[in-house]
N, C-alpha and C positions, 0 to 999 in steps of 0.2 A: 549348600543345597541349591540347586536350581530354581531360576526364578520362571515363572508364569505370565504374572500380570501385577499390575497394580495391586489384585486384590489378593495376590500370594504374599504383599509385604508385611502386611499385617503378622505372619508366622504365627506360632505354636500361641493360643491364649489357653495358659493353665488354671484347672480350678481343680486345689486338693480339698479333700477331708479332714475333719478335726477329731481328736482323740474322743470317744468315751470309753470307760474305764471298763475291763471286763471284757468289751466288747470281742468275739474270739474273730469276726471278718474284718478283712482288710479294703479298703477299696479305694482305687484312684482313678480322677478323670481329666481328659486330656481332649483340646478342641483343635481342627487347623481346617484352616481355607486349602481346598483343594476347587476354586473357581475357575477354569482353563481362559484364555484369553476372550475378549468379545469378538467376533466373526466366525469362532468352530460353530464347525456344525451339530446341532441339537438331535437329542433320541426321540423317540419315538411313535414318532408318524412313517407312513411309506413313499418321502419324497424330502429332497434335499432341503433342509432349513439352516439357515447361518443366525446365530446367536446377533443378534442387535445391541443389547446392553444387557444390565445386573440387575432385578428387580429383587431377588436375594443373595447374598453369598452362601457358594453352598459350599458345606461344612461336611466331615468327617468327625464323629468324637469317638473317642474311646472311653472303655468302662475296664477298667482291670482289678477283679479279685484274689484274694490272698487266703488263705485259710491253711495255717504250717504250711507244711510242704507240697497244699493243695495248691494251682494258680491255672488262671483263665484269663482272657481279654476279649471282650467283644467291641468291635466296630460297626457302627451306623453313619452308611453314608449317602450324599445328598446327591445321588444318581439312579438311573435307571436299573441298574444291574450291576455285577460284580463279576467276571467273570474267572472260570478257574487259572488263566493264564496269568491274573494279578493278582488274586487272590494265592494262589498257588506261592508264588514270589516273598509277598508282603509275610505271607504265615513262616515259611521257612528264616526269613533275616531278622523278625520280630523275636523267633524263636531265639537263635542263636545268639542277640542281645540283652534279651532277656531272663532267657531258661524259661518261659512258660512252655508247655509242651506244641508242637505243631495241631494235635487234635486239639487241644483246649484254647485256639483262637478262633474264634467266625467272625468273617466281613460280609458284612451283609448291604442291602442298598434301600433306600425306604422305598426306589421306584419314582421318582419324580421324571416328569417325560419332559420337563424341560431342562435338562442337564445336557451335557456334550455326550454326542453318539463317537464312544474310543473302542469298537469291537466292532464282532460279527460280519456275518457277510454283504450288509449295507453298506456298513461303513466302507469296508474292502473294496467294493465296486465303486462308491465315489471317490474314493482315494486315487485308485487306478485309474479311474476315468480323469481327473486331475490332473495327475503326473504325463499320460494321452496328449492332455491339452494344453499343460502351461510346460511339460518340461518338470515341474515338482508339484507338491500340493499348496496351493497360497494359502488352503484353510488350515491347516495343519502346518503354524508356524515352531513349534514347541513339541517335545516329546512328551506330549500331555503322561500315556502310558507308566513312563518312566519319572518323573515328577508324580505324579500321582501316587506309585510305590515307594519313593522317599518317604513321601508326607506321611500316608498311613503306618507304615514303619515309625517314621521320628514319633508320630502321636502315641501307638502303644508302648513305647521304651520312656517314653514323657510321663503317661499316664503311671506306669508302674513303678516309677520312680517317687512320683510323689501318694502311693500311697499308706492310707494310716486307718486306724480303729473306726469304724462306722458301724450305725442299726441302722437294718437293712428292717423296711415296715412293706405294708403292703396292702390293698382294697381294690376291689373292682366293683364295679358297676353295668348298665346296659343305657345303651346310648342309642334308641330306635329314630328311624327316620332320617339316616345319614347316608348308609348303603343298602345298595339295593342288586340282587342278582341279577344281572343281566343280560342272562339267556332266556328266554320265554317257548315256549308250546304255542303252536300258534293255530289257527285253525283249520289249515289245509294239512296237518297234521306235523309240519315239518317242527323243527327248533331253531329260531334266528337270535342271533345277539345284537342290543339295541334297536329294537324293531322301530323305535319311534315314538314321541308320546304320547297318550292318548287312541292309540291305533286299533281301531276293531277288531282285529285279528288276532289281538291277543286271547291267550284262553287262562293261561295261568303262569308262572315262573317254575322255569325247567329244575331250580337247585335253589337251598336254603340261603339265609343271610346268617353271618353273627355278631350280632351288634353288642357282645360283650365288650367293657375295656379294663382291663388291667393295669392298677399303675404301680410302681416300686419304687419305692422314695428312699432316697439313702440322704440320712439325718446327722446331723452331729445335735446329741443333746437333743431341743426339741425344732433344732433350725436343717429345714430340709435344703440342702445344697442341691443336689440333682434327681433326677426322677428318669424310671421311661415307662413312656407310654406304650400299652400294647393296643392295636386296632387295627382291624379288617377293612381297607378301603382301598382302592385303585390311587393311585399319587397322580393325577390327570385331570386334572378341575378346572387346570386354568389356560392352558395352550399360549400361545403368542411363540415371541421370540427371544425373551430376556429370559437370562437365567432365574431361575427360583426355586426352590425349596419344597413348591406347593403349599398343599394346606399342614402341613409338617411346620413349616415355616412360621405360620399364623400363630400353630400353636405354642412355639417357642415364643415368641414374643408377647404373647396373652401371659406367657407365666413369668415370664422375664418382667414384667408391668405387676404384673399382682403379687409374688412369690418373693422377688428378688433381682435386681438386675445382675449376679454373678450364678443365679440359676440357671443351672444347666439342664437341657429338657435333652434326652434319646430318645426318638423315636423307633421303634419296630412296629413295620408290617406284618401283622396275621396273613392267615391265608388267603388270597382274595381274587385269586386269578380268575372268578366268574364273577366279580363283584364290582360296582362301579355307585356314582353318586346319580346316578338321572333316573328319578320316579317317574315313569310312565302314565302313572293317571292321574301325575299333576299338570295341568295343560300351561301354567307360567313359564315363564324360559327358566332357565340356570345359566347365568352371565359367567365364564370366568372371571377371575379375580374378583367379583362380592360373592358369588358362590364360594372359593376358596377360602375365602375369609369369612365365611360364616361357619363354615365348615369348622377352620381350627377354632375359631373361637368357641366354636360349641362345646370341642373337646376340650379346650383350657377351662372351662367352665364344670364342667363334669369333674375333672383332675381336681382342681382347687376344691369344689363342692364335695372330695371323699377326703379332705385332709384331718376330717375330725373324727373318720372311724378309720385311721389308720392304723395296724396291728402290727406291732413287732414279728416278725418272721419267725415260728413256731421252731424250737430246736436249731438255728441259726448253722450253718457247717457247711462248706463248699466240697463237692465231689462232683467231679465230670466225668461222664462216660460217653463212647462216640463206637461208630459200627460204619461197616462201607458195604453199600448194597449196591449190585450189579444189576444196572438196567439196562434191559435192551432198546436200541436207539433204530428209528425207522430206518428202511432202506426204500433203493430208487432203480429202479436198472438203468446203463450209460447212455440209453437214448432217453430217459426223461432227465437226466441230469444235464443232458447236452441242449435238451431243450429249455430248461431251467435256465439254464447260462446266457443262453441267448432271451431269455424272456426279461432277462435283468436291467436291461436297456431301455424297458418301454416300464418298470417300475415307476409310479408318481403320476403316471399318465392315464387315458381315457383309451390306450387303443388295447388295454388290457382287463378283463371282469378283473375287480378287486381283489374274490378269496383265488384267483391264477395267480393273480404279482403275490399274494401272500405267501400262496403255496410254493412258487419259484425262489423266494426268498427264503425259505424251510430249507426247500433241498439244497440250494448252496451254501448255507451255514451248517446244515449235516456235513457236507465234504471237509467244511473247515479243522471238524472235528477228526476225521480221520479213523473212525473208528465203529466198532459196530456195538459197543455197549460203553457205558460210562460206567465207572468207579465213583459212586457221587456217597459223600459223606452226611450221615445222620449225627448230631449230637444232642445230650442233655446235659443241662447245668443245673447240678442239685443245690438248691438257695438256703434249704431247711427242708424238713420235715411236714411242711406244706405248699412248699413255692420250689416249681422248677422251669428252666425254660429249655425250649427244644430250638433247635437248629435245623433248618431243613431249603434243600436248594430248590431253584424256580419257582416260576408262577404255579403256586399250589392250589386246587380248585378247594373253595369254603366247606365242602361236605368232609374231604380227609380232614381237616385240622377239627372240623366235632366233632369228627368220628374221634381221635385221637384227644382230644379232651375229654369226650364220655370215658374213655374205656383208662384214664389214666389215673393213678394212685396219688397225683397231686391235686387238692383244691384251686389251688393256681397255677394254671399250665400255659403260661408265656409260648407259645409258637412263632419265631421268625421264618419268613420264606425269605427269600431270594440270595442265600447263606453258604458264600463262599463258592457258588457257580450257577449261573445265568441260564438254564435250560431250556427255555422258554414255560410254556402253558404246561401243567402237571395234570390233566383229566381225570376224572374217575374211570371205570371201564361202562358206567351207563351213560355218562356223557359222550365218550367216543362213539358209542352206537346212536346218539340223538344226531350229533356233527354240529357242523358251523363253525364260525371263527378260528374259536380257541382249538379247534379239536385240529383244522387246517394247518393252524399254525404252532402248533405241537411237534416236539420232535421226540420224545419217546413213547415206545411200546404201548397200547392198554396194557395196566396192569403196572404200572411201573408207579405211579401214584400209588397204591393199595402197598405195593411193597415199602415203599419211602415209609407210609403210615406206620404201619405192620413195625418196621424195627423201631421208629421210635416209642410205641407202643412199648414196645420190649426192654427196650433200655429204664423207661421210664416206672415201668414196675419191677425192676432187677435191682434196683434201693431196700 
């Protein structure tokens, strides 16, 4: 296997499950450093950042269940996104070493913006601009890409190896005062995102929050080995230049301290592409990194605090079912594309309005894609007869994933976004008609959100 860094020696840290008796799920869980070197360039800002050092290592784990000749693998990883071109890769080789079926894996990303930028048409452009200038890329000393695909491969063929009989328990709770929507109504009648805190202008918030969180504890006996967390919140708390984890991070180590140090915490992101941590009518700052970490600790604290009404998973049985919905993807005619291209140049900079370099960045990662509608996959994983979790790709705005909770047959309805391809912003169609940010920097259709919903809806009462 290819080496990366320092922090790729570390390799594969396994932690299996212990038998209980009866028990008819199987489950196995598998971790590995997937950290890229220090000097790549980081995601998710509109301007060249190089990684300085590690303030976490960011991980990948796998979660693989078993049920007869039912089997699934879900991956949670310590990036911004996941896009289908590795995703794509990872689910096919994982398959064919494993036998899990290609539909019944999702890689998903928690969304942390301080990870390495390995995609899209940012990346693209500084690369190229690179190779312009030095002859190669000096940031991009490693096929990050391509190590990245071993690893999450090695971890689900890892994970499914070691596993064995588990109770699969489960509790949620509401965790208010952590997210907060981040579009607003504002006075002059328009809808801005992050207007500012404290800002006169506000009149009210354009879309709901859901400060539900869901946890799923997979037990041997009454010792909970790994858990994941479900929660709606932006992975962008803390900014700089070191790798980390985010407040993801925090909370792995709040439970790693209280739970167990061989406890394994997955995290998934709910839907939250209009949701962010900055309360506008509180006038104190929010610091990165004590923000961050009040953040997870809050949620380790909520996790641990439902350990005592945790409920064995009603009817226990694994069934996956998965659907592929055709969305239509924006277009551009070739002189706004050509203008795009050439707007790419002055990205990061002042001699461009922000939502222009946003929008110029839209259109050339549209080209990337090559296409005028995506094939993007829905999945559900039946857990029991009250616990299911859904799969679903991009940044999904917070109203689809209630809307798809309300209307779903499961008590516990698990939602991951960002699962198995990187779309960007997933809108409602009443958001695309308010605008601003997300809606700018959106690349598919209105209406393509409502369908995403729509079939996992379907799936999820077709049990």
């Amino acid at each position: 296997m290819r080496i990366l860094s320092a922090g790729f020696a570390f390799g594969l840290l396994l932690f299996s499950v212990g038998v209980v008796d009866a028990a008819p799920v199987q489950a196995g869980i598998a971790t590995v450093d997937i950290t890229p070197p220090v000097g790549w360039r980081m995601s998710g800002y509109f301007y060249e950042r190089l990684s300085g050092g590690i303030h976490d290592p960011l991980q990948a784990k796998a979660l693989v269940f078993r049920d007869g000749d039912e089997r699934a693998a879900l991956v949670f990883c310590d990036l911004i996104g996941m896009p289908a071109v590795v995703s794509g890769e990872v689910r096919q080789q994982a398959s064919r070493k494993t036998g899990i079926p290609v539909a019944n894996i999702l890689i998903a990303a928690t969304h942390t913006h301080t990870g390495p930028l390995y995609y899209g048409a940012l990346r693209e452009f500084f690369h190229q601009r690179a190779i312009g200038e030095y002859g190669n890329d000096p940031f991009e000393g490693v096929d990050y890409r391509g190590v990245l695909t071993d690893r999450l491969v090695a971890v689900i063929v890892q994970a499914d190896r070691k596993a064995q009989p588990v109770e699969l328990n489960v509790a949620k709770t509401t965790v208010p005062g952590l997210s907060f929507n981040r579009r607003y109504h504002m006075k002059n009648g328009s809808v801005q995102f992050n207007p500012g805190k404290t800002n006169e202008n506000i009149v009210r918030p354009a879309g709901p929050t859901d400060p539900e969180l869901i946890f799923l504890a997979i037990k041997r006996k009454k010792e909970a080995l790994a858990g994941l967390t479900s929660f709606a919140l932006h992975a962008d708390t803390v900014g700089g230049t070191n790798y980390g984890a985010d407040f993801p991070g925090y909370l792995d180590r709040f439970l790693q301290r209280t739970v167990g140090s061989e406890f394994v915490s997955l995290f998934a992101n709910g839907p939250c592409g209009d949701l962010n941590h900055i309360n506008v009518s509180d006038p104190r700052p929010q610091k990165g990194g004590e923000e961050t970490e009040r953040i997870g600790n809050a949620l380790g604290n909520r996790v641990v605090s439902l350990f005592p009404s945790l409920k064995p998973i009603a009817r226990p049985g694994l069934i996956v079912k998965s659907a592929t919905v055709n969305v239509a993807l924006q277009q551009y005619r070739p002189e706004q594309i050509a203008e795009a291209r050439d707007n790419m140049k002055k990205i990061g900079g002042k001699e461009l309005p922000f939502l222009r370099q946003v929008e110029s960045y839209k259109i050339m990662d549209l080209q990337l894609r090559k296409t005028n509608a995506l094939a993007l996959p829905v999945q559900v994983f039946r857990l029991g007869s009250d616990t299911a979790i859904v799969g679903l790709p991009g940044e999904i705005f917070s109203e689809l994933g209630l809307t798809i909770k309300s209307k779903s047959r499961f008590r516990n309805t698990i939602i991951v976004e960002l699962a198995n391809d990187s779309i960007g912003y997933v809108p409602t169609k009443k958001a695309f008609r308010e605008g601003s940010y997300e809606i700018v920097n959106s690349r598919v259709q209105p209406g393509g959100g409502e369908m995403l919903a729509e079939a996992a809806i379907r799936l999820l009462n077709s049990f």
